[in-house]
N, C-alpha and C positions, 0 to 999 in steps of 0.2 A: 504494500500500500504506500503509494509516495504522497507526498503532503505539498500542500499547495504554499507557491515561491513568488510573491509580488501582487501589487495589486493594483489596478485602474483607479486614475484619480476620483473616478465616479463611487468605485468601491470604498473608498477612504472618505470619502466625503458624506459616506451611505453609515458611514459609525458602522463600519464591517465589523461585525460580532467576534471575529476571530482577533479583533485586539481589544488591551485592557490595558487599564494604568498601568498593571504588573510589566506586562510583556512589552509593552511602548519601551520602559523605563530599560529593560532588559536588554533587549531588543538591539534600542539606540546604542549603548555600548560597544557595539560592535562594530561601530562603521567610524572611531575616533581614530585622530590621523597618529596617535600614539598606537595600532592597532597591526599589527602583521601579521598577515594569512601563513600558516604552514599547509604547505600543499601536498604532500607526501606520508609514510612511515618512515619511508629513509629519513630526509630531512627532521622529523623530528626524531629520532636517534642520534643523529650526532648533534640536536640539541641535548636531549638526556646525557649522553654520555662525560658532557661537559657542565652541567648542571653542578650547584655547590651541594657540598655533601654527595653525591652519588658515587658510589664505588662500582667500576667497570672491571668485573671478575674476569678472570683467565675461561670461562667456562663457555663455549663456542655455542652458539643458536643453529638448532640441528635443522637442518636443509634451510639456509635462508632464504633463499630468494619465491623458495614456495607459502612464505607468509610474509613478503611485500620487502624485506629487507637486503643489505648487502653480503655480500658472499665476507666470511670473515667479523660478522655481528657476534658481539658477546651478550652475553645474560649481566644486566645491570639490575645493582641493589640499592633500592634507597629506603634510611631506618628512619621512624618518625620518633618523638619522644616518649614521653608518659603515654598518649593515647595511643593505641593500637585496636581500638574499633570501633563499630557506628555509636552515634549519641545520638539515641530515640526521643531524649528531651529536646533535643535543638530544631525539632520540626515544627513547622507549621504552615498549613495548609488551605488556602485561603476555600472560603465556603463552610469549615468546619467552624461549629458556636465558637465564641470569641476570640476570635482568630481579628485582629484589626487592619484588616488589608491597607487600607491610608498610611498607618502608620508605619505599620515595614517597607513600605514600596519609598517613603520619602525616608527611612533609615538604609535602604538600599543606593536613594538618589545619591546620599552622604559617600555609602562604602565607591559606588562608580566617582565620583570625584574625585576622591584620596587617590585614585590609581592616575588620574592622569598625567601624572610624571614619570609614572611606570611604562615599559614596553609590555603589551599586553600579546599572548598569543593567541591566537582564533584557528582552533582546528575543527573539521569535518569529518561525521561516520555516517555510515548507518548503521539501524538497528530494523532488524526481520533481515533472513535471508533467502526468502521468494517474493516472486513478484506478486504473489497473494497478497502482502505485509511486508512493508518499507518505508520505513519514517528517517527522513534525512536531521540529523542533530549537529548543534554546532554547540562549542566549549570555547569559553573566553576565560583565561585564566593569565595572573603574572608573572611575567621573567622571574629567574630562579625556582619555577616549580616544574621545571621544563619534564622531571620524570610523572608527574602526574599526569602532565598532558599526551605522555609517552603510554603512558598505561591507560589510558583513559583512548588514544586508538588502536592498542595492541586489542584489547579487552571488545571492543566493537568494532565492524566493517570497515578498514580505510577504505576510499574511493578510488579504483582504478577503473581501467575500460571498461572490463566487465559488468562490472556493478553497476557502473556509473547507464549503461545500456541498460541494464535489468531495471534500474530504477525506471528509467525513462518510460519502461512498458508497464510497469508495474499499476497495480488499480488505484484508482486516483480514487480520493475524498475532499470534497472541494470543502468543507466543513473544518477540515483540521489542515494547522498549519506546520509547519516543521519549529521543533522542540532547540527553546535559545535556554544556554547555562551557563548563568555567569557563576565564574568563584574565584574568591580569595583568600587564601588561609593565613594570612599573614593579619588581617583584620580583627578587631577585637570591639568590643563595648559592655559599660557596664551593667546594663538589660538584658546582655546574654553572658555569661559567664560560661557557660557550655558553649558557644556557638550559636548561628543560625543557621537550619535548612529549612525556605522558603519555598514553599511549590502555588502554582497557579493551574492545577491541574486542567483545567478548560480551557485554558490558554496558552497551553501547552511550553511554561515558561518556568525556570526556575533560580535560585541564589542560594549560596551555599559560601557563607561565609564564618572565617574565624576555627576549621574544621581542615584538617591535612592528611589526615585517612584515606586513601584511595577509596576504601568501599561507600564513600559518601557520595562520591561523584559515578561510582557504575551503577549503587540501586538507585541512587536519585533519577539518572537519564533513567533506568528499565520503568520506575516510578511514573514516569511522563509517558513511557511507551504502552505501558499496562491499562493504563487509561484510555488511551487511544483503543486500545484492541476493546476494551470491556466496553465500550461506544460501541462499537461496531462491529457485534456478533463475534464474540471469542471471548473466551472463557480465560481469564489472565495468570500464567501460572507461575509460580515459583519452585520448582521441582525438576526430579530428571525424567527423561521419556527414552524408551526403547522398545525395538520390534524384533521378537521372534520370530526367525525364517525358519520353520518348523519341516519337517520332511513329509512329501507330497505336497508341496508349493502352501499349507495354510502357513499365515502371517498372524501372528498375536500381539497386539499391541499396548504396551502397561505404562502408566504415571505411577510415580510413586512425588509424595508431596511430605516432605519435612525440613525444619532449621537444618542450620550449621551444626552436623555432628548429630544428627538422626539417622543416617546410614544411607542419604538419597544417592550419595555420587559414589558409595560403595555398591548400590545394589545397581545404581545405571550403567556402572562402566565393571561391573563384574562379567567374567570371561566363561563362570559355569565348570571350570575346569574343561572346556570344549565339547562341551554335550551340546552344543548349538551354535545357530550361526545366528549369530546377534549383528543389529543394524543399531546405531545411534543416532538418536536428534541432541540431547544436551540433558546436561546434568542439572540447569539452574536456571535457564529461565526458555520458557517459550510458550505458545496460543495453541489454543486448542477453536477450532471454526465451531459453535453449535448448530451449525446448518451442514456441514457434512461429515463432520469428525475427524476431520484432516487437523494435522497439526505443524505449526510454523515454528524453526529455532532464533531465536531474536538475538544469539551473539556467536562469532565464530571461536572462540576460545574460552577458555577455561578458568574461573579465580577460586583459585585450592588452597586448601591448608596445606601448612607444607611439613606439621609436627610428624605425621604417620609416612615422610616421607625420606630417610636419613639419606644421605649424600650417594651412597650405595646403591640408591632405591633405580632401577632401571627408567621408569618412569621420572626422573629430573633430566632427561636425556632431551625431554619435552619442552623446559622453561625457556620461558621469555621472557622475563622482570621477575623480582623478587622486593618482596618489601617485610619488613620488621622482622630479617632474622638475622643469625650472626656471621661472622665472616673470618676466617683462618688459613694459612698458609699449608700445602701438603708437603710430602717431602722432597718436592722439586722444585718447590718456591711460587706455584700458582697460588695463585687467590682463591679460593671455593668456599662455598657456603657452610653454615652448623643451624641445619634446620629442623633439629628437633626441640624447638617453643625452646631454647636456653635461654635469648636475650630476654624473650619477653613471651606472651602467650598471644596466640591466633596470627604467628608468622604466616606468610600468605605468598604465594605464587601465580603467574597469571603462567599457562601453558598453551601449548599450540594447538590447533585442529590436527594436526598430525598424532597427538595423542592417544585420538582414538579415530584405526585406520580405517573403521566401517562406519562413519559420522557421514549423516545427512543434512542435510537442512530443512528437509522437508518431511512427514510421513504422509501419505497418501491416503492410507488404509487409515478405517475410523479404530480411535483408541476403543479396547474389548474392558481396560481394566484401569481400576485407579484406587491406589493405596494409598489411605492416610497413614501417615510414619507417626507413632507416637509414642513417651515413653511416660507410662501410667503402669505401676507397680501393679493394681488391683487385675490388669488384662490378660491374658493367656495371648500368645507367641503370634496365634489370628484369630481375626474375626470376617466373617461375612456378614455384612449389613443389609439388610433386604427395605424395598423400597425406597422412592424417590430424595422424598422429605429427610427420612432419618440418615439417610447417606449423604447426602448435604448439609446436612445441620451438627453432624460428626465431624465434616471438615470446618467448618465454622465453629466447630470446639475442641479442635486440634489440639493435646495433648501435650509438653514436652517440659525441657528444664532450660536455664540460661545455661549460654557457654561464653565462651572468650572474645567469641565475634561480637558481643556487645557491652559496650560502655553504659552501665549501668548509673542513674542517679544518687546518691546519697541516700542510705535510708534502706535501700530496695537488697531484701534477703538473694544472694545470689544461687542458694541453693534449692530456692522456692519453685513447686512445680505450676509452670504457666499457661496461659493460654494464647495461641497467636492461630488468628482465623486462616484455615487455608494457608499455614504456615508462610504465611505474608507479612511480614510487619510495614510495610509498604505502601500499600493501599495509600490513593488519594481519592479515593469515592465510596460511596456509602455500604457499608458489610451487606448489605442485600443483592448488591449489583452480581458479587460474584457468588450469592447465595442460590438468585435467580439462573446464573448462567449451568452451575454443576448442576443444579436438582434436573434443569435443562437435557444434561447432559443424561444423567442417570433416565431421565423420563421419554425423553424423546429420542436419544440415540441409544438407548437398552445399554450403558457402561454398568460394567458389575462393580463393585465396592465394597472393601476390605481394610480393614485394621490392622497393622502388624506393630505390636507393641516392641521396640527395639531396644530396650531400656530392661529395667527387672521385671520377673514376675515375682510381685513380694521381695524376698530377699537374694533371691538366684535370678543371675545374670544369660540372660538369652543370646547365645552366642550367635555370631555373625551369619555362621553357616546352616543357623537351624531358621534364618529371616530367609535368607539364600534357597534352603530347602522347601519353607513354601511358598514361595513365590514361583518356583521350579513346578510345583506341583498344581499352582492354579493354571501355568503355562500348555502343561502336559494334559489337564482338564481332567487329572487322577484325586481333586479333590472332594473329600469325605465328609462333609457338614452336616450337622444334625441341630436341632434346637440346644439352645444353651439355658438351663434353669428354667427360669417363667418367664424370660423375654420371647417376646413374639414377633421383634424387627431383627433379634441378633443370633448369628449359628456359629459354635465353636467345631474346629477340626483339632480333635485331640493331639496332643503330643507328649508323646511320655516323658517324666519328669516335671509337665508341664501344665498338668488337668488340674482345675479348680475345684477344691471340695465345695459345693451348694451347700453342704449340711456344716461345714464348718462355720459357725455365728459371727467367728471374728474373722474370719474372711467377708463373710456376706455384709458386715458394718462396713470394711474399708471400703467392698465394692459399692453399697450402698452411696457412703461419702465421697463416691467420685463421681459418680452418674451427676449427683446432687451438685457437686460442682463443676458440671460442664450445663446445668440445668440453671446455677445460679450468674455465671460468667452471660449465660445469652441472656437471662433477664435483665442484668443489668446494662447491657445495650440501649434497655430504655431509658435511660437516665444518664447515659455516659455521653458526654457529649453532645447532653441535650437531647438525646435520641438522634443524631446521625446515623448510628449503627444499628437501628433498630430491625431485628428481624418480625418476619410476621408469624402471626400468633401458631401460625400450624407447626413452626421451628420449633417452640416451644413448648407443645403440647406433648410431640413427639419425645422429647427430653424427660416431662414430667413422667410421661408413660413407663419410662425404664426405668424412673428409680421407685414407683409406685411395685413395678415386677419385682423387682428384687424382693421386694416381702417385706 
């Protein structure tokens, strides 16, 4: 989908809906004669490479010139300080209750001012990569942060012929415009002590300042992109997707949807030990059509954690950037990474499309399956979820615990089990939009819907290989469900060491106490935020129901 680029002065003069004070103010920044376009990947690499602070490792970028760069490209490291993850307090989103759009937009007019003595870069992606879905973005950011800007197009689409042609053909929405992002991390004030990120989700506009985290700037653009798809028929996802090329030509197609450190990009890019021929679309962010089931990948690369991946790990053969991990001499005097979390926690890597060599960008076939990843102590290892509502209202009460990808408030237990809708923390439009699209999904395109607890049950730990083994087994369509207790929407497939006693009381209390609170997390949708997030009442009837079964 390409976004519309200019406009007749009849149109402007028409107060063309597709701008706002937000996006004007945004906007404008980009055309200051302080302002230099980076036209390439190359080019900005050997801006990165020369960036202060950035250490350019001995460690060679494996096939360059098949990911836009020069033959003899190294893997560049840049460490950030104290912060090493997103800060969910620095957002705000204009539309949501008290959110004072005036105010920030003329405290934005302030942060674009202060730069004008600065060289600003202005570089171009996209994000979708079919011509189904393609939102052309641009990033205005300041000299000396040249590896952000680096990561920030390794991480999305640069612009070459090809792309640049596919956009061109791509389906047009004269309704949305191409997504502007300013930022500066260098900025500061004393109304945000954490930062600011700014989104004008309608306006497809955003600011992101006082904040140096890479990840603020790839889910912020995926942020603006998500929106855009959740407009316009697609279900907006945060999760990995892959298809089973099964013997006798059937194809199985599965989501699996969880945070950082729920097992999404262990079960997307797992190999099965070769019992199958596995195709990739992404492990973290892509669409899903509710009008045919098809699915879009909206980044060509990869941003991994790099703790589970030590130096040894075959899989770094892949990197392309690396940020907040440590850096050491071998015994021949190269430079190379120590990426198991020593400097700090949620070390982070961006890797290539080569990673995984059976990656699509597209899946054709409609998705059959879609797992919420959740780790809820009270669950057995799966679930099958029967019916629309409750399969949807399960993802909207998504399951899990904090990890290290998130900079946490003051005050906030980090060991506290949370909830994050559709494992999105993201979202810049109302928890219904994507409540509407999945039950969508489950209702009209027949998608089956499954639980797999990745976390404990109770006190024992649910190994990798036994999420692995059913996930294997919904593939092979060798699965054995049966009613579970006195629920009537939920079926357990046994697994030994893994079956829930019903007759045990203190088990039945804990499960009681969870149901309870994913029944109390939707209610208070109505009241959070004024009611933004409100789901409608059959979400929550649905909820009530299960913890009334439990007994």
């Amino acid at each position: 989908m390409s976004t519309k680029i200019g406009y007749t002065w009849e149109e402007i003069r028409a107060n063309n809906p597709l701008l706002s004070m937000a996006r004007t103010t945004i906007e404008t920044a980009f055309y200051g004669n302080n302002v230099v376009k980076v036209n390439s990947l190359k080019e900005c690499y050997k801006l990165a490479e020369k960036a202060p602070g950035a250490i350019v490792t001995d460690l060679p970028v494996e096939r360059p010139e098949e990911v836009g760069l020069d033959e003899g490209s190294k893997v560049i490291l840049f460490n950030d300080g104290t912060i090493t993850g997103r800060t969910a307090a620095a957002r705000r989103i204009a539309g949501e209750p008290g959110v004072d759009v005036k105010k920030i937009v003329g405290e934005i007019r302030d942060a674009i001012y202060d730069t004008r003595k600065k060289k600003m870069y202005h570089a171009q992606a996209y994000i979708g990569l079919n011509e189904d879905f393609m939102i052309k973005a641009h990033l205005l950011i300041p000299e000396t942060h040249e590896t952000l800007l680096y990561n920030w197009m390794l991480n999305f689409q640069y612009i070459n012929d090809t792309y640049a042609k596919m956009y061109e053909r791509s389906k047009k929405y004269e309704n949305e415009g191409d997504i502007y992002f300013f930022a500066d991390p260098d900025w500061s004030h004393p109304d945000y002590p954490l930062g600011l990120a700014f989104f004008d989700p309608t306006h497809n506009c955003a600011c992101v300042l006082g904040l140096r985290y890479f990840g603020e700037l790839k889910k912020g653009t995926l942020t603006l992109a998500w929106g855009i798809a959740n407009r316009n028929g697609y279900a907006s996802c945060h999760g990995g997707q892959k298809r089973y090329n099964l013997p006798g030509g059937e194809k199985f197609v599965v989501g699996v949807f969880g945070l950082s450190g729920s097992g999404k990009s262990t079960i997307t890019h797992a190999k099965h030990g070769g019992k199958y021929d596995v195709t990739v679309l992404h492990d973290d962010a892509f669409i899903i059509s509710t009008k045919d089931g098809s699915s879009v990948a909206l980044e060509p690369s990869y941003f991994d954690k790099t703790q589970d991946y030590p130096m040894v790990s075959p899989d770094n053969k892949y990197l392309l950037s690396v940020q907040n991990v440590g850096a050491t001499l071998d015994d021949q005097g190269h430079v190379v990474l120590v990426t198991e979390d020593l400097r700090n926690g949620n070390g982070r890597a961006i890797k290539s499309k080569l990673w995984s060599p059976n990656r699509v960008d597209k899946l054709d076939e409609p998705i059959n399956a879609i797992f919420w990843l959740m780790k809820d102590p009270a669950l057995p290892p799966i679930l099958k979820v029967d019916g629309p509502v409750l399969s949807s209202v399960m993802g909207a009460a998504l399951a899990t615990k904090r990890t290290t990808a998130e900079r946490l408030a003051p005050g906030v237990d980090p060991d506290a089990l949370v909830f994050e809708s559709y494992a999105n923390p993201f979202r810049t439009y109302p928890l219904a939009g994507d409540y509407e699209k999945f039950k969508e999904l489950f209702a009209e395109r027949n998608v089956d819907c499954y639980i797999l607890n990745t976390g404990f049950f109770m006190d024992k730990k649910i190994p990798k290989e036994v999420t692995l083994g059913c996930v294997e087994t919904i593939v092979e369509g060798k699965g054995s469900f049966h009613p579970w207790g006195n629920f009537t929407g939920l079926e357990i497939m046994e697994i030994d060491g893994f079956v829930p006693n019903w007759e045990d009381e203190e088990y039945k209390n804990v499960l009681r106490a969870r149901m309870n609170d994913r029944l109390q997390f939707v209610l208070s949708r109505d009241e959070a935020k004024g009611g933004y997030d409100k789901l409608p009442d059959e979400a929550k009837d649905a909820l009530r129901k299960l913890v009334e079964q439990v007994g």
